[in-house]
N, CA, C and O of each residue as an XYZ file, in Angstrom:
688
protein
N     -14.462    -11.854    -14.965
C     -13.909    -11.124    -16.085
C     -12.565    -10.523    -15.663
O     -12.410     -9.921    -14.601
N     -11.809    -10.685    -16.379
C     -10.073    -10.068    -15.957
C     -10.135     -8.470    -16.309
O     -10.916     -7.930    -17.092
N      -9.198     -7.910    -15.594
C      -8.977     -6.561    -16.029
C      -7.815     -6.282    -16.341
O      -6.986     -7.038    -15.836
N      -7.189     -5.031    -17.347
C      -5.998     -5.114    -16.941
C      -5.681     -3.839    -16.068
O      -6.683     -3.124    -16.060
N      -4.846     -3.397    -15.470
C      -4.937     -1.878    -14.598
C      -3.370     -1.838    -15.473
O      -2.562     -2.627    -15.964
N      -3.618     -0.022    -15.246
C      -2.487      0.697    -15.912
C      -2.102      1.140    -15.198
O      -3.009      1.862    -14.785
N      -0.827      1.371    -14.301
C      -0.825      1.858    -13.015
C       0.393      3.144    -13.489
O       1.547      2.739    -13.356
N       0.282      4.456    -13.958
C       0.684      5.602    -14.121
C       1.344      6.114    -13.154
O       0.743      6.122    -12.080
N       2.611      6.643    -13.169
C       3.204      7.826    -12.298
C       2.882      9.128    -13.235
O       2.866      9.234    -14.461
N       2.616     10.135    -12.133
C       2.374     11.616    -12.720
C       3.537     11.858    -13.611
O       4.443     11.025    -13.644
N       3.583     12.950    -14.346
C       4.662     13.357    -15.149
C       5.419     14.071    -14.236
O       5.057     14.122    -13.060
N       6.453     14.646    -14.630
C       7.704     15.562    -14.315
C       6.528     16.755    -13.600
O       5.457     16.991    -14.158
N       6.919     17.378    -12.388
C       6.086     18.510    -11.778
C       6.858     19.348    -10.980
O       7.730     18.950    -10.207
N       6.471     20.758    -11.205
C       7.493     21.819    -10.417
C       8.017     21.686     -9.107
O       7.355     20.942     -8.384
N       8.775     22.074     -8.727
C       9.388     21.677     -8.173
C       8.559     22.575     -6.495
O       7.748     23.499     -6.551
N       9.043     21.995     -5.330
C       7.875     22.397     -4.127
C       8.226     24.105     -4.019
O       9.386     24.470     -3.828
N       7.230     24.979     -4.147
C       7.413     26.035     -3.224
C       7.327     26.721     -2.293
O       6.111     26.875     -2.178
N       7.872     27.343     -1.401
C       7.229     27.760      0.043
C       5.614     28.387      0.132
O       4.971     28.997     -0.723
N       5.443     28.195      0.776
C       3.650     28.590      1.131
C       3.063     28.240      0.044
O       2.192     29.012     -0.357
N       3.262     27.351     -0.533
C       2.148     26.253     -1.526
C       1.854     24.971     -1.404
O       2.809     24.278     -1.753
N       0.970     24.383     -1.068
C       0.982     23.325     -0.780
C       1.222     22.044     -2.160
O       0.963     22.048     -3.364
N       1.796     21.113     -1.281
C       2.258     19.794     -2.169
C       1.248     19.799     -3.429
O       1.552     19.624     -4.609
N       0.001     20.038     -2.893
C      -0.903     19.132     -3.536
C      -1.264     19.872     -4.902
O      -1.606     19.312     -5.943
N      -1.144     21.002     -4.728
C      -1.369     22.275     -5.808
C      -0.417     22.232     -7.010
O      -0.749     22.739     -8.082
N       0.956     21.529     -6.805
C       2.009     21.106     -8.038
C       1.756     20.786     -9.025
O       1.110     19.738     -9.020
N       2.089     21.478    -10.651
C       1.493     21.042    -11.425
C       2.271     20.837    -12.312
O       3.326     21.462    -12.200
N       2.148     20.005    -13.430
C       3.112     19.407    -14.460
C       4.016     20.859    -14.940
O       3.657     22.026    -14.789
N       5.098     20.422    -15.465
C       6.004     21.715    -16.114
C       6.035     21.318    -17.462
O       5.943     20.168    -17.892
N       6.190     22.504    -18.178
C       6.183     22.409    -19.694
C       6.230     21.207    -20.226
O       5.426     20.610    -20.941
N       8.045     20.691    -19.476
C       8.687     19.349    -19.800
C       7.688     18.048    -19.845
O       7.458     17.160    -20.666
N       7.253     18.367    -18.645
C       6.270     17.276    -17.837
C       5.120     16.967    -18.980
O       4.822     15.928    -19.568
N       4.659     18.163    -19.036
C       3.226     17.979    -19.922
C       4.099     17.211    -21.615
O       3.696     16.104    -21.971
N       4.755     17.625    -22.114
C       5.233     17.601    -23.201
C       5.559     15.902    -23.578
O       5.234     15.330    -24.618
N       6.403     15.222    -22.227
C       6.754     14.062    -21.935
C       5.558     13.334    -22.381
O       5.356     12.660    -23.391
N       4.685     13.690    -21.204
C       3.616     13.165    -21.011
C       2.429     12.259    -21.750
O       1.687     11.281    -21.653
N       2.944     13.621    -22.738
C       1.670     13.613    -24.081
C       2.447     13.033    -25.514
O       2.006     12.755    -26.629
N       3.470     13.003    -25.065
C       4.623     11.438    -26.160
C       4.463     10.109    -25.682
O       4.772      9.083    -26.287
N       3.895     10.214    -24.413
C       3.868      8.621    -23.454
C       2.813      8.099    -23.858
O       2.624      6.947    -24.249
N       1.741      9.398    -23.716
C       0.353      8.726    -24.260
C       0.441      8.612    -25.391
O       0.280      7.412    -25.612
N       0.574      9.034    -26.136
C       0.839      8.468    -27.817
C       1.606      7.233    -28.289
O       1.511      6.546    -29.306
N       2.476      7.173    -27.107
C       2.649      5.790    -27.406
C       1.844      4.581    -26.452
O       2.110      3.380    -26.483
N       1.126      5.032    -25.874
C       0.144      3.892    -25.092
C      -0.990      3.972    -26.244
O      -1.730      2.995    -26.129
N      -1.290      4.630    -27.085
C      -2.573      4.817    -27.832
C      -1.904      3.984    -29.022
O      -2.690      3.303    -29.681
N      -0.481      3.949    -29.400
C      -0.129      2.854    -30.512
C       0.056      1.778    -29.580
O       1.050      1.191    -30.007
N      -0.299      1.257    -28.665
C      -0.199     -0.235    -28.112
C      -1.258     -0.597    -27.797
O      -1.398     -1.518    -26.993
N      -2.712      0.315    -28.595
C      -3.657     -0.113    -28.967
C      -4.641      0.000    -27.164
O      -5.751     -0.526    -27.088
N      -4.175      0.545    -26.221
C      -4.479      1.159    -24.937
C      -5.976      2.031    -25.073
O      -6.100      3.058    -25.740
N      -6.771      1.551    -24.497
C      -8.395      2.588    -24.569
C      -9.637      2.041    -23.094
O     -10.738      1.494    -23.033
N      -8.662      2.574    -22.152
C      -9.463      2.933    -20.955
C     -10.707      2.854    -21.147
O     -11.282      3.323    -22.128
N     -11.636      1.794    -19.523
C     -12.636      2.104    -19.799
C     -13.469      2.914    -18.873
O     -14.671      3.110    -19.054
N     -12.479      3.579    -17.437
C     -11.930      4.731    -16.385
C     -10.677      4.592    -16.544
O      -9.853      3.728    -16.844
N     -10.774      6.110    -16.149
C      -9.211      6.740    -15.337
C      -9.685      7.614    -14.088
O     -10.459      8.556    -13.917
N      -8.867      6.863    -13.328
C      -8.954      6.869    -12.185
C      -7.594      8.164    -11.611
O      -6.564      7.902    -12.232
N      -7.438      9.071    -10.902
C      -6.957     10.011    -10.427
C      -6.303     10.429     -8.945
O      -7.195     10.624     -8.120
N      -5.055     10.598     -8.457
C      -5.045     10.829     -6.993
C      -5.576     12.219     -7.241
O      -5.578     12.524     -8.434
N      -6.094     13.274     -6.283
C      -6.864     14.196     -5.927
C      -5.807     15.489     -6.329
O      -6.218     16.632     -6.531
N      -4.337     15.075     -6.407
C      -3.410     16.116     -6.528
C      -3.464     16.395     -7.843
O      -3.876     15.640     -8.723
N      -2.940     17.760     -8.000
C      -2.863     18.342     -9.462
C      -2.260     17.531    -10.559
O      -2.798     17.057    -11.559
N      -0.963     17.476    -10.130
C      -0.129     16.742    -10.923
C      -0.643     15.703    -11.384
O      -0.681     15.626    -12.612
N      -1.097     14.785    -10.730
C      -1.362     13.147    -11.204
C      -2.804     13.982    -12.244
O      -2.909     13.845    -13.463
N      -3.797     14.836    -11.335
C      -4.948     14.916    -11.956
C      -4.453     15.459    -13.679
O      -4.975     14.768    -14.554
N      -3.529     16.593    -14.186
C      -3.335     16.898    -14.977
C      -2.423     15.822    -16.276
O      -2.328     15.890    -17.501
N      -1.842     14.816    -15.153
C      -1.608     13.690    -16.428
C      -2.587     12.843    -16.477
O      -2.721     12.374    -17.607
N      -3.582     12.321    -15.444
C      -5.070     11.635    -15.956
C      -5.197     12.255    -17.218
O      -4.828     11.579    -18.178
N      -5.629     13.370    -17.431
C      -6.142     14.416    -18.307
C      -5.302     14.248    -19.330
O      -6.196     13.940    -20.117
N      -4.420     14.196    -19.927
C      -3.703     13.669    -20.845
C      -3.839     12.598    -21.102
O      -4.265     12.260    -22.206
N      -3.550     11.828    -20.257
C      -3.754     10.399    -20.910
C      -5.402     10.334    -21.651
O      -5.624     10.270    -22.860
N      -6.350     10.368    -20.632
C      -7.640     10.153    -21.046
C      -8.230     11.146    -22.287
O      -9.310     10.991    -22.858
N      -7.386     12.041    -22.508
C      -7.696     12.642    -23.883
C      -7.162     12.382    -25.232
O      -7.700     12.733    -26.282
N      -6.101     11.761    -25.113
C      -5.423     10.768    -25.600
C      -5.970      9.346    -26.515
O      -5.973      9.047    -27.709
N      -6.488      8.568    -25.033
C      -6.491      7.557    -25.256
C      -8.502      7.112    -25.471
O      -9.046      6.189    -26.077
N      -9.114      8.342    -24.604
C     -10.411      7.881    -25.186
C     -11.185      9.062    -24.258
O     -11.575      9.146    -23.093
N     -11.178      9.836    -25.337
C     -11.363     11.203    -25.372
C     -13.022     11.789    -24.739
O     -13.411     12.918    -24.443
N     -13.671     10.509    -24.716
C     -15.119     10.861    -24.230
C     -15.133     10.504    -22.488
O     -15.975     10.910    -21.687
N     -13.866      9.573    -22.174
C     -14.227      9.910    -20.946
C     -13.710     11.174    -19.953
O     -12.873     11.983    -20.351
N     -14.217     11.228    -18.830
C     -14.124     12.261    -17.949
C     -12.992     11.218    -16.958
O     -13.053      9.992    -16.872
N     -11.827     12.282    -16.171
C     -11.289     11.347    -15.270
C     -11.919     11.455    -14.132
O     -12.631     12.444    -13.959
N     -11.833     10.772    -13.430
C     -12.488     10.558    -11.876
C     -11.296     10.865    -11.064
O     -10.141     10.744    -11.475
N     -11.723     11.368     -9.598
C     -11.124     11.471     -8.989
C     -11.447     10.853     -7.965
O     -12.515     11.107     -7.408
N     -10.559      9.869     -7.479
C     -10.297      8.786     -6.697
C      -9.309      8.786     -5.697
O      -8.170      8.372     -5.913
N      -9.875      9.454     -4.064
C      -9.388      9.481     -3.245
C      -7.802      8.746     -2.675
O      -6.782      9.349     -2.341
N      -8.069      7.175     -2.719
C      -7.506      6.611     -2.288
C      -6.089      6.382     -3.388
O      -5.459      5.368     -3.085
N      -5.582      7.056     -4.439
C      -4.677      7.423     -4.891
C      -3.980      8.446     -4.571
O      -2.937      8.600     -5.206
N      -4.251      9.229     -3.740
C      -3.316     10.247     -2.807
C      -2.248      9.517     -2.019
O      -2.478      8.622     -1.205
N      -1.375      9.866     -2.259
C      -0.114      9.796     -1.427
C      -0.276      9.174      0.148
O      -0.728      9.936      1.003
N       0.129      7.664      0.561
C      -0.255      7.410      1.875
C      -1.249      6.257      2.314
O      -1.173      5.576      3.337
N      -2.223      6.192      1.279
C      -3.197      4.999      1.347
C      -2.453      3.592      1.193
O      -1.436      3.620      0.501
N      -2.759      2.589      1.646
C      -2.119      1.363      1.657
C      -2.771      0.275      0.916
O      -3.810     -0.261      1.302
N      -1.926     -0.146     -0.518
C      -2.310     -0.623     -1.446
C      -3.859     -1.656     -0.953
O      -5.003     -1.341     -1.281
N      -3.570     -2.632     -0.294
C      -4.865     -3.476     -0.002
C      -6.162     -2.535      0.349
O      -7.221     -3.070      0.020
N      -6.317     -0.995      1.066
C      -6.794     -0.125      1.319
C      -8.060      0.586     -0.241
O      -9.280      0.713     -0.337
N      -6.704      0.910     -1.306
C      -6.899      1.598     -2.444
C      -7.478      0.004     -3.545
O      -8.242      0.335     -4.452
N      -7.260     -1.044     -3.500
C      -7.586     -2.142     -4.200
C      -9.212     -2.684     -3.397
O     -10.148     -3.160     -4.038
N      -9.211     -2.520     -2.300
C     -10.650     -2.659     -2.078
C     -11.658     -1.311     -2.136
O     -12.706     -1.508     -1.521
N     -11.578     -0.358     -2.580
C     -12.071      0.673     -2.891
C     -12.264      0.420     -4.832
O     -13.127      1.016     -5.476
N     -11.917      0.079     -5.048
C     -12.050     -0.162     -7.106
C     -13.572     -1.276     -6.984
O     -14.116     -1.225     -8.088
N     -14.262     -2.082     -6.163
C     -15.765     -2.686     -6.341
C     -16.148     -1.780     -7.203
O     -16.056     -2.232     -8.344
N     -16.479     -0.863     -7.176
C     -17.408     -0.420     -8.292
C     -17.131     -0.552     -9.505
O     -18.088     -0.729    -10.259
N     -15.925     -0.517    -10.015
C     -15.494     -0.406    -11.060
C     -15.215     -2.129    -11.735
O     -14.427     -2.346    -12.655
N     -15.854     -2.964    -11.205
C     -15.305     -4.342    -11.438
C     -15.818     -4.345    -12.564
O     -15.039     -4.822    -13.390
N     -16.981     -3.964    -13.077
C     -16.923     -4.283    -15.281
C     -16.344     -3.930    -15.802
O     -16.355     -4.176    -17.009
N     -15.265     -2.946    -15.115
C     -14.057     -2.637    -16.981
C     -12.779     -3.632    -17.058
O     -12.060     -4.230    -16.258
N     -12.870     -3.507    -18.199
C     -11.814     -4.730    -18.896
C     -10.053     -4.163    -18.784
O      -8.937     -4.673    -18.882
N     -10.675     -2.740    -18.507
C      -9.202     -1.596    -18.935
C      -9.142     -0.183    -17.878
O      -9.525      0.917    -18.276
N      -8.703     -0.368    -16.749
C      -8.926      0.910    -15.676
C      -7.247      1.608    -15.493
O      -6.195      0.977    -15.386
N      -7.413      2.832    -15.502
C      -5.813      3.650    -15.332
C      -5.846      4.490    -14.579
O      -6.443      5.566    -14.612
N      -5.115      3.993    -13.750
C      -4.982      4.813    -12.085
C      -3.845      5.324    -12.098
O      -2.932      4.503    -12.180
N      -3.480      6.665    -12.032
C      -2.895      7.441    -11.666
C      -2.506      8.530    -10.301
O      -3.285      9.298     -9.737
N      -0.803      8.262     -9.956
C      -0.683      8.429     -8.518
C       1.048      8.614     -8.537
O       1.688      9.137     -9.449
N       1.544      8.094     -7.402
C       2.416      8.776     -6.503
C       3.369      7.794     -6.521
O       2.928      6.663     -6.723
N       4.559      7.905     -6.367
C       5.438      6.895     -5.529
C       5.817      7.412     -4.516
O       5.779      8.641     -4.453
N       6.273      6.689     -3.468
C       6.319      5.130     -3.144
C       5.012      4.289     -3.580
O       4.879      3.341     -4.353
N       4.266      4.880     -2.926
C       2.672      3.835     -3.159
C       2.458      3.293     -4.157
O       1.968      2.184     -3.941
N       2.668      3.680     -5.964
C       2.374      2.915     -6.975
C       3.094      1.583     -6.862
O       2.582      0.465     -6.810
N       4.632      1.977     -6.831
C       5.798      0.640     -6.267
C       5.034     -0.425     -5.613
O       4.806     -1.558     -6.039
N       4.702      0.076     -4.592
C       3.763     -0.609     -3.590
C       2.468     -1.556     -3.487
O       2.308     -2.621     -2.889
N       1.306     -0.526     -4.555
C       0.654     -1.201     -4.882
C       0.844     -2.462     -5.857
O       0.462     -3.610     -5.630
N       1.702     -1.864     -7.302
C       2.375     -3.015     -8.400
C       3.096     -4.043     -7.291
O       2.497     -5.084     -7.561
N       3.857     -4.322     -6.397
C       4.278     -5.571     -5.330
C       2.829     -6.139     -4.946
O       2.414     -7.262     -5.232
N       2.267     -5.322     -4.370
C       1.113     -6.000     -3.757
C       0.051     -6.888     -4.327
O      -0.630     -7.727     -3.738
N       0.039     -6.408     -6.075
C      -0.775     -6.626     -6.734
C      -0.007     -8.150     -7.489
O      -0.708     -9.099     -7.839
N       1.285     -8.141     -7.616
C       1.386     -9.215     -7.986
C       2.453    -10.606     -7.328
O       2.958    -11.573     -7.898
N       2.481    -10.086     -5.733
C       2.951    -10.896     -4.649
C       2.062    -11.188     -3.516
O       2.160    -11.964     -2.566
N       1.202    -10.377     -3.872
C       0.384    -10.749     -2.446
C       0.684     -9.315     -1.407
O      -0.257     -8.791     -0.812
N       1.861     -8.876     -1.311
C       2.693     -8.072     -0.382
C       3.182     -6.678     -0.766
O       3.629     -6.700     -1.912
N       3.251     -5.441     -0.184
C       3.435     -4.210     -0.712
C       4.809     -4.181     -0.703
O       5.247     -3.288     -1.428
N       5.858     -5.001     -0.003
C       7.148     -4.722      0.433
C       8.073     -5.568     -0.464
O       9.094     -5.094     -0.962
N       7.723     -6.682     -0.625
C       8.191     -7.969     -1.388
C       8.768     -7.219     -2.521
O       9.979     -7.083     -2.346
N       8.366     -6.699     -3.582
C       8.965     -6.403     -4.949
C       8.331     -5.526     -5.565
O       7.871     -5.611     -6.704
N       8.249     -4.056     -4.353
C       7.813     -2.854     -5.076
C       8.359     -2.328     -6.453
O       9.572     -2.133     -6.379
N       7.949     -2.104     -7.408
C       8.743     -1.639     -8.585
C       8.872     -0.421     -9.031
O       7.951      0.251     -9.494
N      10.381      0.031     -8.880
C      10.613      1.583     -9.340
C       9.959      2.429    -10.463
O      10.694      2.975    -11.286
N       8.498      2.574    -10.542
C       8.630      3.904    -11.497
C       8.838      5.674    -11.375
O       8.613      6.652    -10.662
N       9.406      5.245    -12.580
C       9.948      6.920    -12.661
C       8.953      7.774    -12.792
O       7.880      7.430    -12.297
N       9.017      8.814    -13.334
C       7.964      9.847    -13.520
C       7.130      9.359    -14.835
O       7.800      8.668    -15.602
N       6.057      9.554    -15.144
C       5.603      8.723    -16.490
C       5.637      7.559    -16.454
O       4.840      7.207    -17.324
N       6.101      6.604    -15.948
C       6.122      5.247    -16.339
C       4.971      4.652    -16.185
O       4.035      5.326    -15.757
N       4.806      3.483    -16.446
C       3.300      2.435    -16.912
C       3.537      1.075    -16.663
O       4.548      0.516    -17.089
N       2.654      0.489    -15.986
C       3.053     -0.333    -15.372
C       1.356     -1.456    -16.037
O       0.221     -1.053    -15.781
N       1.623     -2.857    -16.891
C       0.272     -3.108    -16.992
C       0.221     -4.302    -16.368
O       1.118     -5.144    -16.392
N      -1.075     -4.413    -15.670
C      -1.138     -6.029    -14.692
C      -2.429     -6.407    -15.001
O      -3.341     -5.588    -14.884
N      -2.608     -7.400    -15.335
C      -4.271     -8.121    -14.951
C      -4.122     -8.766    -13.798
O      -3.299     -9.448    -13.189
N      -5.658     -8.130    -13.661
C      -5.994     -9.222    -12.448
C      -6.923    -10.077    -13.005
O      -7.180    -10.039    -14.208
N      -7.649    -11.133    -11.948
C      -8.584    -11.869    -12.342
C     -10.404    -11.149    -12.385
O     -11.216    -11.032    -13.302
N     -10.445    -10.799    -10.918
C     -11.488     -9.595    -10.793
C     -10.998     -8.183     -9.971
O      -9.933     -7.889     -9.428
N     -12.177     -7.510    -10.125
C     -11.386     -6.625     -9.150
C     -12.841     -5.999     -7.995
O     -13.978     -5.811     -8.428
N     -12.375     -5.745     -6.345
C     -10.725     -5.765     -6.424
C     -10.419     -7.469     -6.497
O     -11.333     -8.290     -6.565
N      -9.116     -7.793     -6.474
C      -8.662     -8.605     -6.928
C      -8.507     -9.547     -5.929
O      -8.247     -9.047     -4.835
N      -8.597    -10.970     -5.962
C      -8.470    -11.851     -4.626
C      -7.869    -12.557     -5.007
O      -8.352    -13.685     -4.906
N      -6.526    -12.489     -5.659
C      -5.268    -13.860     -6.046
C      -4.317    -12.630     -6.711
O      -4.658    -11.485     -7.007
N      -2.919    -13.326     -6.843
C      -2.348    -12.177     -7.408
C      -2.592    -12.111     -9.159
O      -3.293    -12.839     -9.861
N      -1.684    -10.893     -9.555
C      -2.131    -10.544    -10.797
C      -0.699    -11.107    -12.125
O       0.205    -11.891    -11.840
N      -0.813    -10.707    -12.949
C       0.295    -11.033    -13.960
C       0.528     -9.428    -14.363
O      -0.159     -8.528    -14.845
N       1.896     -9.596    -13.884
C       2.742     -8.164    -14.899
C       2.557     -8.624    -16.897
O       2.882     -9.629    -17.529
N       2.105     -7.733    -17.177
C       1.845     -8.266    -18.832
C       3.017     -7.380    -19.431
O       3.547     -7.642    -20.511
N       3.456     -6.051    -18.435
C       5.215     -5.420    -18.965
C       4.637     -3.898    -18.172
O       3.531     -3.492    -17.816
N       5.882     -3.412    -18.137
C       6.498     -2.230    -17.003
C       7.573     -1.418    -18.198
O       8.593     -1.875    -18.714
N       7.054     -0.342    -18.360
C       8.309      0.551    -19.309
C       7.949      2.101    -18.909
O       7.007      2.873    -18.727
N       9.506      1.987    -18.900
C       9.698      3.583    -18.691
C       8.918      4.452    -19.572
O       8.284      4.123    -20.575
N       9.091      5.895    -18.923
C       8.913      6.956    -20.008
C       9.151      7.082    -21.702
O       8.413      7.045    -22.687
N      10.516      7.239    -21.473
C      11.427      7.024    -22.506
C      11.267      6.072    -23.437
O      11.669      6.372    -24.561
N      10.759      4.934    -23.279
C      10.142      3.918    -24.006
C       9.075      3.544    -24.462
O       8.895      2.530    -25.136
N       8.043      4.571    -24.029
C       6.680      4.788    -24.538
C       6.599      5.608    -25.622
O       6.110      5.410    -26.734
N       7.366      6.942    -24.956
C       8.090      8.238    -25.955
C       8.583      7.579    -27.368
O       8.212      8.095    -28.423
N       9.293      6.609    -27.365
C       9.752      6.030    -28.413
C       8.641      5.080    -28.796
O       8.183      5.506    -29.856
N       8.226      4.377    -28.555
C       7.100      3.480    -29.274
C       5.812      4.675    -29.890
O       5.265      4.445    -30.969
N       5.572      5.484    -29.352
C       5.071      7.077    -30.010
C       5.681      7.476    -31.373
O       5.015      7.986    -32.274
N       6.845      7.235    -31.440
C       7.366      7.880    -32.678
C       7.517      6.895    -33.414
O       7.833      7.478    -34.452
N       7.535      5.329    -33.776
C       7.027      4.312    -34.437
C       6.250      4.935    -35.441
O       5.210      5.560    -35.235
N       6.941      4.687    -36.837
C       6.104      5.156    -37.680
C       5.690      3.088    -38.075
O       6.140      2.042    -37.609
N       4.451      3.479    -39.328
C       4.304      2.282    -40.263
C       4.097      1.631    -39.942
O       4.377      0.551    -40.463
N       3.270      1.762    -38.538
C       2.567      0.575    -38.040
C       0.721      0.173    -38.569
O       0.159     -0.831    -38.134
């Protein structure tokens, strides 16, 4: 059975402060606001998770939480270790076995590593053709199973800004 994965960057998040740790950062007004225009436009491209998957940090955890309220409001997000900052895509892709019956999984995380994983996922290689997302951006790939043992198909990659706008699409 194919899946497709949604591979999420956190939204916009405050900026670091002394004696707080990284991990405690949490979306800013902006961030949340962005955020919740992105998901509205993933929910008009007809988008309905069947997990969301979470790095352990605030930030990513608080745009899971958006999205998944969003997009399918009964689930709970999970929090999924190997989306923290540092894990090495083939690492974080053999950790998803459990999850091999959903048709629709959205993992949310970090760059470099998302870059990383999206190369890996559809070259074989984390280095080959990592792809820049920005803050918010969405990245959708099928694989064949998961985790996945051949590479995957990019089905499309769009910014923030372009979700934001497919959100405000009226008359559809």
């Amino acid at each position: 059975m194919t899946c497709t994965l949604y591979i999420v960057r956190h939204g916009i998040a405050a900026l670091p402060v002394a004696d707080t740790p990284d991990s405690e950062r949490s979306l800013t007004a902006e961030g949340t606001r962005k955020m919740m225009r992105a998901a509205i436009g993933l929910k008009r491209l007809g988008i309905v998770p069947d997990v969301v998957l979470s790095s352990p940090l605030r930030r990513a955890q608080e745009t899971a939480a958006l999205l998944a309220s969003t997009l399918s409001p009964q689930l709970a997000v999970e929090v999924y270790e190997p989306l923290a900052p540092g894990t090495a895509a083939a690492d974080l892709m053999r950790g998803l076995r459990p999850y091999r019956a959903a048709a629709h999984l959205v993992l949310v995380g970090h760059q470099p590593d998302l870059g990383e994983l999206a190369s890996h996922l559809l070259t074989g290689s984390a280095s080959l053709a990592p792809l820049p997302f920005k803050k918010g951006a969405v990245a959708a790939i099928e694989v064949a199973s998961l985790p996945p043992r051949a590479v995957g198909l990019l089905r499309w990659f769009l910014t923030p800004k372009q979700l934001r706008t497919i959100g405000q699409v009226r008359g559809r």
